[in-house]
N, C-alpha and C positions, 0 to 999 in steps of 0.2 A: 329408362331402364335398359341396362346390357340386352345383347341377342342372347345370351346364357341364360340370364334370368328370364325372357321373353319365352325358350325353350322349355324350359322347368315348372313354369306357371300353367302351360300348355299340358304340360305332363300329369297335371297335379288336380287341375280343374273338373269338377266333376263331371262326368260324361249327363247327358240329357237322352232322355226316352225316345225322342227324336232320331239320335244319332245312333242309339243302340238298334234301330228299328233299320236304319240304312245299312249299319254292316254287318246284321241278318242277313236282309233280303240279299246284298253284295253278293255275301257268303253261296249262299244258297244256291245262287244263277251259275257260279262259276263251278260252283259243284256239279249242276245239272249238265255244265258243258262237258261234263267229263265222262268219257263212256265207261271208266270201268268204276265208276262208281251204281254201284247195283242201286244205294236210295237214302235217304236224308233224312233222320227221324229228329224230333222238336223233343224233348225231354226237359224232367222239372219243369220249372215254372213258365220255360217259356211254351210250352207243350200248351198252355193255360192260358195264352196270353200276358204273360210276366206277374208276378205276384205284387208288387210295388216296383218304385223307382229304384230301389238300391240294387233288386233282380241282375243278377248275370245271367251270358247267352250260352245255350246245354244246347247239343245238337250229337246226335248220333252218326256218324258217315259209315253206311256199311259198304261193304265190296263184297264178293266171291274168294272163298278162300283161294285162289289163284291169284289174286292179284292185290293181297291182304298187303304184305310188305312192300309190294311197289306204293301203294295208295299211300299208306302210311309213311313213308319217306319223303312221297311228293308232297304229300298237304300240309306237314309241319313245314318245310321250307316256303310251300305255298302263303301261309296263311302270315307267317314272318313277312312277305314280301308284299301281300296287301294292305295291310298294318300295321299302324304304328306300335310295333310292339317293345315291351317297355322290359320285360322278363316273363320265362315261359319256364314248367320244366311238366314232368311227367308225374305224375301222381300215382299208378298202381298199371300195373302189367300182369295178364294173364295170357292162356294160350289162344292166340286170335281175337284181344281183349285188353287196351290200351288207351289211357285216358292222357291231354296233354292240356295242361293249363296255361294258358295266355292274360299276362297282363299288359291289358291295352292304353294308353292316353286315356288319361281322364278316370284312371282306375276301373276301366269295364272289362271285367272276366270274362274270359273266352273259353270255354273245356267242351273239346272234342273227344268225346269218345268212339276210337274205331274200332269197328266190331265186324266179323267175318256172318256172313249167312249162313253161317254151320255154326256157331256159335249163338244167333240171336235168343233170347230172351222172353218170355211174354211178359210187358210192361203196360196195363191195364189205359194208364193216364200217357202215355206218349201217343203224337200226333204224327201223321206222316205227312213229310212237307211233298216228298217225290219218292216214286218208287219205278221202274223198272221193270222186276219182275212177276208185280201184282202178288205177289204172298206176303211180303211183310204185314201189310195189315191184318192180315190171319193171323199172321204167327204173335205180333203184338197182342191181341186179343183174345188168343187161348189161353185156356187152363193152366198155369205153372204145376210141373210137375216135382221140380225139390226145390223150389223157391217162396214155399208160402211163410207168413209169417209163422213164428214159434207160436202155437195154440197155448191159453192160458194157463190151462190145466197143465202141462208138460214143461213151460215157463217156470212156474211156479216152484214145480214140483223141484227142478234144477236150485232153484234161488235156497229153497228153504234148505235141503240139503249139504248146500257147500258153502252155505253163509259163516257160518264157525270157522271155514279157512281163512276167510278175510280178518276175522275178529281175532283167530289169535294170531297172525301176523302184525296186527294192529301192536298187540301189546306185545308182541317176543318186539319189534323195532321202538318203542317204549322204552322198554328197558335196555335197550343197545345204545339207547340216543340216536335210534334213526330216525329221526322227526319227519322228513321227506319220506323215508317210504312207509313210515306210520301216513301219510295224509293222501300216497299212492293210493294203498288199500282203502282206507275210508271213502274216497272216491268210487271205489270197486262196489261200498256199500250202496252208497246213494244212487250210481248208476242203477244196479238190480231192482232199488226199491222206482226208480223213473220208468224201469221194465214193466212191473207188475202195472203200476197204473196207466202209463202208455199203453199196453195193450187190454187194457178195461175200459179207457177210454176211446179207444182206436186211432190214438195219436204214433207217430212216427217221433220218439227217443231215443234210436240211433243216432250219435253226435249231438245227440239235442235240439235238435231240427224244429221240434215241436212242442221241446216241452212249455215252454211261457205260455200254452193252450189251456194247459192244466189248471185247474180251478185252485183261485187265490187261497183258498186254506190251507191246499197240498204242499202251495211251492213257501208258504209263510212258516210250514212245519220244517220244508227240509230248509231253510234258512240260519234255522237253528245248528245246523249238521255242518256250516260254516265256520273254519277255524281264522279267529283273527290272528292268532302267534302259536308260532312253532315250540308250544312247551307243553310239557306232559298233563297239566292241567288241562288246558285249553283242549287237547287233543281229545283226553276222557270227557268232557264235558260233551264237544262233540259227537265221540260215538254213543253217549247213550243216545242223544238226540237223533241218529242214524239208527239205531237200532227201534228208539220209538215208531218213527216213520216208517221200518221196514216191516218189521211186526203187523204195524195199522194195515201196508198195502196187503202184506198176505193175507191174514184175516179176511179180505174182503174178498180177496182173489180164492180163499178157500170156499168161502160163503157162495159165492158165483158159479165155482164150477162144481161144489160136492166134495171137494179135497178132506182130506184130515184136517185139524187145525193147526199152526203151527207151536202149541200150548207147550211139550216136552223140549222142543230147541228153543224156545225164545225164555223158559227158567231157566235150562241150561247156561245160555251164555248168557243172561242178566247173571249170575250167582259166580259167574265164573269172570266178565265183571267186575262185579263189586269188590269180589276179594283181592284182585288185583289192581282195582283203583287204591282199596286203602291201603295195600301194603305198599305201592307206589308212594302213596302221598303222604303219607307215615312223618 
């Protein structure tokens, strides 16, 4: 075989637990060496000790807001130059709040998120690998003060509410022919109804992280909410089956926390619906 293809197989070949273990600890020492690094927090899974083999490496670097944009300048070139890195880019920026994603050899994720000590967080499950100036571990393990999750009760309350915006966008792009942003919205369904029971089950349904946790009935129902082709049938069919499933979560989520039921919006838009499935399908 070529050096080309020799390179490429090299690129290509799965990283092993092994090696994701060395260019932690790497990471971490060279970090330590560095004085304006205020401390090093383990996040996600590896906070955990990695969740399985397919796990990427999550590490927190914070600084002092003084020396927020030097750190961050130096470490992305840094961490380029330790590694073989394959493609990198930045995923979300806030103020003093910067995430940067590294693909490494052998496809092992690398995301650093840099974060200012005036900025940090209380993150319950992150681990601190080194600290500095002895308060991160406090500040990790306090109380969030506007960062808890959405309570059920108030979840709910939102879903059941403005669920009718997504249902008639559904059918006003129906009758457009916008098949794609008819199957945007439907998504918008099934997201809220993954809301209500993620947060009844205590799973994490942000991006879907956790839903496969969900009990085989739940995800068997929203399967149905699946469109194989982009036509007007297929679509209708789908959303009652999204509205089934939405319905079922409130219900329960009513039941849980004392809510009203959702009885006056879920005839509403069945009725409203039906009548524009059959003049559709007519």
């Amino acid at each position: 075989m070529n050096q080309t293809g020799s390179v490429h197989d090299a690129q290509v070949r799965k990283f092993t637990p092994e090696k994701r273990k060395e260019i932690l600890e790497r990471l971490v020492k060279e970090l330590e060496a560095d004085p304006t690094i205020a401390a090093v927090v383990y996040a996600g899974s590896t906070s955990q000790g990695f969740k399985d083999e397919y796990s990427d490496i999550d590490i927190i670097v914070v600084s002092r807001p003084e020396d927020y944009d030097d750190v961050v300048r130096r470490w992305v070139a840094k961490a380029e130059s330790m590694f073989p890195v394959i493609a990198r880019f930045r995923a979300s920026e806030h103020e003093r709040k910067v995430i940067y994603c590294f693909l490494l050899e052998g496809f092992l994720e690398l995301d650093i998120l840099f974060e200012s000590l005036a900025t940090l967080s209380p993150r319950r499950r992150w681990k601190v690998a080194f600290d500095r100036t002895g308060t991160v571990a406090n500040t990790l393990a306090s109380k969030p003060k506007d960062a808890e999750p959405l309570p059920l009760a108030a979840y709910y309350k939102v879903c059941v509410e403005s669920i009718w915006y997504h249902v008639t966008q559904i059918i006003a792009a129906l009758n457009r022919r916008y098949f794609w942003k008819a199957l945007y919205e439907l998504d918008q369904v099934r997201f809220r109804t993954l809301g209500l029971y993620g947060l009844m089950a205590g799973l994490n349904t942000e991006d879907y992280t956790e839903v496969d946790l969900l009990p085989s009935a739940i995800l068997k129902d929203l399967e149905k909410t699946l469109v194989a082709h982009a036509d007007r049938s297929a679509v209708y069919e789908a959303l009652e089956a999204a509205l089934d499933s939405f319905f079922r979560a409130a219900r329960e989520a009513a039941a849980k926390t004392g809510m009203e039921l959702p009885d006056k919006m879920e005839s509403l838009l069945r009725s409203y619906l039906a009548s524009n499935k059959a003049e559709a399908l007519s």
